[in-house]
N, C-alpha and C positions, 0 to 999 in steps of 0.2 A: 447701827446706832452706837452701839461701841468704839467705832472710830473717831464717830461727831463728838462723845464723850473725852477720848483719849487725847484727840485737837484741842478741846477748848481747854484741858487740863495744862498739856504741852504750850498752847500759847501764854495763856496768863503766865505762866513760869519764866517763858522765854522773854515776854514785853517785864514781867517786872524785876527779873535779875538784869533785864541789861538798866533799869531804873538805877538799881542799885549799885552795879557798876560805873556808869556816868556819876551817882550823886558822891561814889566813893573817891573818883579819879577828881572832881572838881573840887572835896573839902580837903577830908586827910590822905587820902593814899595809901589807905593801911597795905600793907602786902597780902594780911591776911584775910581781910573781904577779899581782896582779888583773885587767892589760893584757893576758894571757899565756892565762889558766887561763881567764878570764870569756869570752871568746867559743867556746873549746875546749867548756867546761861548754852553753854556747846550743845551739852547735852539734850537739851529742851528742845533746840534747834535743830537737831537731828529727828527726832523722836517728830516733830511736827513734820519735818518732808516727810519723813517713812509713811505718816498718817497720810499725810495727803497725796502720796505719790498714785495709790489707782484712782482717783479722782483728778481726769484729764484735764477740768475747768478750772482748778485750780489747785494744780499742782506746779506749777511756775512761779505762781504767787507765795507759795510755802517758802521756796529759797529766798525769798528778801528778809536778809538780817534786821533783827530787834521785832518786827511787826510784822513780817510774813504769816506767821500762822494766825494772825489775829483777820488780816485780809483775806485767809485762804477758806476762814472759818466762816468769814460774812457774805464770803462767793458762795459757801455749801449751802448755807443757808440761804439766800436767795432765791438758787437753783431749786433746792427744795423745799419751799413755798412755791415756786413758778408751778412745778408737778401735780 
């Protein structure tokens, strides 16, 4: 249960800093949301494979950048519901 928890912490982080990144690179540009948001966004996306890496059914789907761990987290769940 603490990894389902750990996932859905790491995704939301990861889908909304890359939010934050696209609405920053599309108005102003600052350097500093970039310096700021861009290793947060890395980070999150790491932190999501590692979660989901012993979960075979969906641990392929963790690697897709911006929304992988958001897909990997609605595989888990699925899966466990189907159980």
């Amino acid at each position: 249960m603490t990894t389902v928890r750990t996932l859905r912490i790491a995704a939301g982080v990861e889908a909304l800093s890359l939010v934050a990144l696209l609405v920053n690179l599309l108005t102003t540009h600052t350097p500093a949301v970039s310096s700021l948001v861009g290793p947060l966004h890395g980070t999150a996306y790491l932190v999501t494979i590692a979660a989901t890496w012993p979960a075979p059914g969906a641990r392929w789907l963790s690697v897709v950048p911006g929304v992988g761990g958001l897909l990997a987290l609605r595989r888990l769940k699925g899966s466990h519901q189907a159980a």
